[in-house]
C-alpha positions, -999 to +999 in steps of 0.1 A: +148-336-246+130-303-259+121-318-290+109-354-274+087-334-247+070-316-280+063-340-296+048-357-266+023-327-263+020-326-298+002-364-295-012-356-264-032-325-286-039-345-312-058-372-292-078-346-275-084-332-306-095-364-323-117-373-291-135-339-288-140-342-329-155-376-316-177-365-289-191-336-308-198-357-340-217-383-316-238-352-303-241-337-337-257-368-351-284-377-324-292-340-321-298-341-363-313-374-357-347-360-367-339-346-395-311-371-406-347-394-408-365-377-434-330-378-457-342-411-473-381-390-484-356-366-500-331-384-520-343-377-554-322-382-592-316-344-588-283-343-582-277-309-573-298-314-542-280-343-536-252-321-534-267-292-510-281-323-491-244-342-488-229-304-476-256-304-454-254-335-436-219-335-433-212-296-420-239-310-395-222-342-382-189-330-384-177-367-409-175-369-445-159-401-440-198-409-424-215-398-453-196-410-475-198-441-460-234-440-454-242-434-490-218-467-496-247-482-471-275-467-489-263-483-523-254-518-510-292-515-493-309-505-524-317-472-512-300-453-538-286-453-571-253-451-579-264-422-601-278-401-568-248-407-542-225-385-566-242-352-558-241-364-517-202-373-520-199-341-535-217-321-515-200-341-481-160-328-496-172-295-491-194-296-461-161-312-441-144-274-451-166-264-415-145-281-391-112-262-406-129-227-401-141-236-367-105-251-355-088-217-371-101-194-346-075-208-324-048-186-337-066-156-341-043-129-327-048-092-317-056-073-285-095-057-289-125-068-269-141-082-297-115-105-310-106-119-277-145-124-274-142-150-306-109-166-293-117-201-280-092-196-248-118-169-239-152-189-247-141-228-248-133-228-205-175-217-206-186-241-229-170-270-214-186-259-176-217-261-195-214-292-216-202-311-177-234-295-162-259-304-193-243-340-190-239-345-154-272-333-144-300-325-169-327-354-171-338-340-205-320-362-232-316-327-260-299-310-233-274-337-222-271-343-257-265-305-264-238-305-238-223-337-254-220-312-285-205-286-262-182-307-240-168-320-274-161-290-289-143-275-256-119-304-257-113-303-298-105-271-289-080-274-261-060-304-279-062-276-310-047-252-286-016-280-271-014-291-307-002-254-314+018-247-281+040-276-289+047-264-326+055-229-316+086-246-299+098-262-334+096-229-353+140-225-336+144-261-350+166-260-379+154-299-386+117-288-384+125-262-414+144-288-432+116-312-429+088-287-440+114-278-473+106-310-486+068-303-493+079-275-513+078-303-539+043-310-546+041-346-551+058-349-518+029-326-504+003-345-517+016-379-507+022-369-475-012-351-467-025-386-484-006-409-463-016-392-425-053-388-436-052-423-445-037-435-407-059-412-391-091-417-416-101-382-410-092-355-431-105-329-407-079-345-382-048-335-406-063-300-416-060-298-380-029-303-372-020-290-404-027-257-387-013-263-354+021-268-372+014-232-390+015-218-357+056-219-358+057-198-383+075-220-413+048-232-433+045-217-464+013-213-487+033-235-518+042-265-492+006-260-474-016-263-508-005-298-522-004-311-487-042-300-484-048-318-521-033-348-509-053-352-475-088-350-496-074-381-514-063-396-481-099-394-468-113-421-496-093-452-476-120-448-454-148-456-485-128-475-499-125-502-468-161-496-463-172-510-495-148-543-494-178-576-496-203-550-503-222-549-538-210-540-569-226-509-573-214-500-534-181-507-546-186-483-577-196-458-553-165-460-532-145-459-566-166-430-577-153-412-544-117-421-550-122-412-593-136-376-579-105-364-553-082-382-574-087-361-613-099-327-591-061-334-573-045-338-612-062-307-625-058-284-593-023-293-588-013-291-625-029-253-623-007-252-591+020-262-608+019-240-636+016-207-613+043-217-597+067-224-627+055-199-651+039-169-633+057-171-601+039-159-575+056-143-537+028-153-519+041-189-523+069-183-502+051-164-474+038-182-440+001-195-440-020-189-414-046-214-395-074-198-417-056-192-449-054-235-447-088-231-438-096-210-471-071-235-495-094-264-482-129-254-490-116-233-523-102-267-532-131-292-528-155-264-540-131-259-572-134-295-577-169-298-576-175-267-598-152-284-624-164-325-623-203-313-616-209-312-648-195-342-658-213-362-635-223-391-655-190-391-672-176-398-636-201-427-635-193-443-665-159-444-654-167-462-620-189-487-641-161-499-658-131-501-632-158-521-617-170-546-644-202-564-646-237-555-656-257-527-634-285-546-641-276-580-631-291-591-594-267-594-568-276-612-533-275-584-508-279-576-470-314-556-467-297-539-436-260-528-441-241-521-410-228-488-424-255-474-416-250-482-380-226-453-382-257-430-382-284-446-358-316-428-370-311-433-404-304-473-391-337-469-370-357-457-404-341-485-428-348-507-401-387-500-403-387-502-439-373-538-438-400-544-411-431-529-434-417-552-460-418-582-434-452-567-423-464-569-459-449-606-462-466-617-434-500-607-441-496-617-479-486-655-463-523-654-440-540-645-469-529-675-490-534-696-465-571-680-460-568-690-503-554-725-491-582-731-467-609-724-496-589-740-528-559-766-515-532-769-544-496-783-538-480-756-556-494-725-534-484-747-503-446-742-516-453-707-523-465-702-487-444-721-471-408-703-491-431-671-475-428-682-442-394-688-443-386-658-459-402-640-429-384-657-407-351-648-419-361-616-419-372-615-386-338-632-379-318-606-394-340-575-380-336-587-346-300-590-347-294-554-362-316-538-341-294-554-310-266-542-321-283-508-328-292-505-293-257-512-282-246-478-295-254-447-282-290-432-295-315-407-290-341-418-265-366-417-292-345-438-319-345-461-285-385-462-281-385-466-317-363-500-315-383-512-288-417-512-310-396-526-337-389-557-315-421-563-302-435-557-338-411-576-358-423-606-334-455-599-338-457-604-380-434-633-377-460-651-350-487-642-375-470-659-402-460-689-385-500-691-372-507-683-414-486-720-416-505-736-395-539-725-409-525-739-441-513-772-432-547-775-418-559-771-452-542-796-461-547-820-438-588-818-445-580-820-485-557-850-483-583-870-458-611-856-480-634-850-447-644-816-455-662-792-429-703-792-431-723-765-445-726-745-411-689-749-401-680-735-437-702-704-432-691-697-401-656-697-412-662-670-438-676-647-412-642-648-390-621-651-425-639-616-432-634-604-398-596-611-396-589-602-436-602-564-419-584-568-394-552-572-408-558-550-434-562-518-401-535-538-385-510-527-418-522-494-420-515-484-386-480-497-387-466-487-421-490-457-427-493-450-392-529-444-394-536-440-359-576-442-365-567-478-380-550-485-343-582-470-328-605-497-344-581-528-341-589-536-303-625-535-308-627-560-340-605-581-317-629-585-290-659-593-320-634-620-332-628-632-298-667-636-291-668-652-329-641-677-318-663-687-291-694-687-304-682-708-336-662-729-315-691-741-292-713-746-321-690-772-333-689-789-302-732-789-306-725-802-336-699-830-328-727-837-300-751-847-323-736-863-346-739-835-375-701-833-384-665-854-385-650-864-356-617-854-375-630-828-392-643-812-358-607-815-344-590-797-376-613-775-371-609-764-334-569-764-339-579-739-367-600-717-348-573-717-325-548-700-349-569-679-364-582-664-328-544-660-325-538-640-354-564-617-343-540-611-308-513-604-325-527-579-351-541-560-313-502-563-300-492-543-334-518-514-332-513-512-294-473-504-298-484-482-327-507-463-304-476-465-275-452-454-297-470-426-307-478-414-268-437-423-260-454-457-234-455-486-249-475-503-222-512-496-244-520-524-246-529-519-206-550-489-217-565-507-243-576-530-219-589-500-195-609-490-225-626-529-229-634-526-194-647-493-187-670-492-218-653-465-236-677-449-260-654-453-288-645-488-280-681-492-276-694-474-310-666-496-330-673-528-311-712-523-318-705-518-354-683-546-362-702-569-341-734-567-365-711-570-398-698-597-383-727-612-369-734-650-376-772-646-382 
């Protein structure tokens, strides 16, 4: 009954453990949200950044399984090469080594002031009153968030601490010393560190309890090292299911991975092997401790990286060809790739990427039609019209990511940022749907051959000129986030308003007397109509530029405010572009 209530508490540990390694990863990644941003600015071909970069990442999210499975993401999305994600998954084996050091203060023993200061029985009990009161009730998000961080490292501690309580227990267990005899053979070790990181798809898990069963006293350094091996190869089922109906080069990353833990295990173990054959060592037979596991771990992954560094590409090459097919050959491919849902603010920033592109899409299809409206030819209808629906399937595809971004938890910024997204997303796709119309009004006055009269043409230059500027500020401000483009967007709106109306009336004078179409006059009213529009929309995508920047996306209100009380800005900028743009 002994044995059955340990190994009760022995679970119970280990799903506090796994939930407090969950809670403080979840903190860890929104509080590095900032930073885990600008990652994508810094991924160069240097590969031994890429490897201070992937140690980096992961020692601050707590998950190489993340990164790893991140960088799968950023290959399927095009982001990176398979030729820069070998220095991150590198860099991500040894930043993991952290979480073993942290959990091996647990079983620090000894009587001074000091050491009993760094046991986490003395400090953990203050953390976690800390982390409830950050959480419960601070309104600032970075301190909820910081005691998310602290809450989850109190409770990884205290399902470290039952983990090793119900172990202690085993170390009078003749079965439990029988059991650990098997790992003295190190194939068995490495299989079986291989097969519980693989259930638990965390190798940081298994280290851990890896050193709660060191606590009875029975594990020895020879059955401890291949078990730590095997659990490094155990973390790649994690890749490995990521990159299943991903691209071929995300496969090859996942492979890559696999190729890397895999030959460091053959080489480190054969060493092992050897030692323990030829130049037997006593060590081998004494107990490890919590942070002697914690010292075979990161001497292992950084030993491996020390010895396959260097033969990077050859690692590469290899990957290539398990995984055949040319690197060069296209591959239809997801522009957003749900792994990196796994890591919201580098989600948020692929997101806006795919968005500029849309952005640049969007404004490209206006401008043909503006091309359309002045040359009609079958041939750059199609191309337009494959444009628009291009956009829209982007739009289509944003959207839904971006909803199930928001389902997770992010950082109230990443959560602004989504909002603009939205709005802006709709925006571009509007404007390109308005850029159809404007074309198949093009069309419509080629194929009844009633074109417009010599004022009408004029005075659709001037607002061709006025909205070709103001798409142009309306593209800088979103994907250069030229906030002096934003400025000067609402102003030229208001000029093309004015223009709309003015032009519009004059065709009506016109129509009046006689001086243009009847048919003609109609196309052209329906066009004035979607051009005016485009004009709104490019003032909704500076105003959430110029929100998003203040943290209230309501400018457009303010904007408004400005119009109306004569802003001296708004009234310098509006002056300006209303003698460029005049009709005289």
């Amino acid at each position: 009954m002994d044995v059955v209530s340990n190994m009760l508490s022995l679970l119970g540990g280990l799903s506090l453990f796994l939930y407090g390694m969950h809670l403080m990863g979840e903190g860890l990644e929104k509080r590095a949200g900032n930073r885990l941003k600008g990652i994508l600015a810094r991924l160069t071909s240097n590969r031994f950044r890429a490897l201070l970069l992937g140690g980096a990442v992961t020692a601050l999210i707590q998950s190489s399984s993340a990164v790893t499975v991140m960088a799968v993401g950023f290959v399927n999305s095009g982001l990176m090469t398979l030729s820069q994600v070998i220095g991150i998954i590198m860099g991500a084996n040894i930043g993991t080594t952290v979480t073993a050091w942290l959990t091996g203060l647990t079983q620090l023993e000894g009587e001074g002031v000091a050491l009993q200061l760094f046991k986490p029985s003395t400090f953990a009990p203050i953390l976690a009153v800390v982390g409830v009161s950050f959480c419960l009730f601070s309104k600032r998000e970075s301190r909820r968030t910081t005691g998310t961080i602290l809450l989850g490292f109190s409770v990884l501690i205290f399902g470290m601490d039952a983990m090793s309580a119900a172990a202690k227990p085993l170390a009078a267990n003749p079965s439990f010393g029988e059991v650990l005899l098997w790992f003295q053979n190190p194939l068995l070790g490495v299989l079986a560190g291989a097969v519980v990181t693989a259930i638990l798809q965390s190798s940081s898990a298994s280290v851990g309890i890896l050193q709660a069963l060191s606590g009875a006293g029975q594990l020895t350094v020879g059955a401890a090292v291949p078990i730590v091996m095997g659990q490094n190869i155990g973390t790649c089922v994690t890749t490995l299911l990521s990159a299943v109906g991903a691209t071929r080069n995300a496969k090859r990353t996942a492979i890559l991975h696999l190729y890397f833990n895999l030959i460091g295990t053959a080489i480190l173990l054969t060493a092992f092997w050897l030692v323990r054959s030829f130049l037997f060592v006593s060590v081998m037979e004494q107990p490890i401790s919590a942070f002697g596991i914690a010292l075979v771990h990161t001497l292992f992954n950084v030993l491996c990286t020390a010895i396959l560094f260097p033969f990077s590409s050859l690692l590469e090459r290899l990957a290539v060809r398990t995984v055949a097919g040319e690197s060069a050959e296209r591959e239809a491919q997801s522009v957003l790739d749900e792994r990196l849902l796994a890591a919201p603010a580098l989600a948020v920033a692929r997101s806006r990427a795919v968005a500029e592109e849309m952005a640049r899409l969007s404004v490209e299809n206006v401008r043909e039609a503006f091309g359309l409206l002045r040359d009609f030819s079958p041939s750059r209808m199609e191309r337009l019209e494959e444009g628009e629906r291009r956009v829209d399937r982007m739009e289509d595809e944003i959207g839904s990511y971006l909803i199930a971004l928001g389902s997770r938890t992010v950082a109230e910024q990443d959560s602004l940022e989504i909002t603009a997204l939205l709005h802006w997303i709709g925006d571009f796709e509007r404007i390109s749907d308005h850029a159809l119309n404007v074309a198949e009004a093009a069309g419509e006055l080629a194929a009844k051959g009633s074109g417009l009269s010599e004022e009408a043409t004029k005075d659709l230059g001037v607002i061709l000129a006025a909205l070709e500027e103001i798409l142009t500020l309306s593209l800088r401000a979103f994907c250069e986030g030229e906030r002096e483009a934003a400025w000067r967007v609402e102003p030229l709106e208001h000029v093309i308003d004015g223009l709309e109306r003015e032009i519009r009336a004059a065709g009506i004078e016109r129509l009046r007397n006689n001086r243009c179409n009847i048919d003609a006059s109609f196309l052209f009213s329906d066009l004035l109509g979607d051009l005016e529009r485009i004009g709104d929309h490019c003032s909704n995508v500076a105003s959430v530029c110029l929100g998003l920047s203040t943290g209230d996306l309501r400018a457009h209100e303010f904007l408004q405010h400005r119009r109306i009380s004569a802003d001296s800005d708004f009234e310098g900028f509006y002056k300006d572009y209303r003698v460029k743009y005049s009709r005289a």
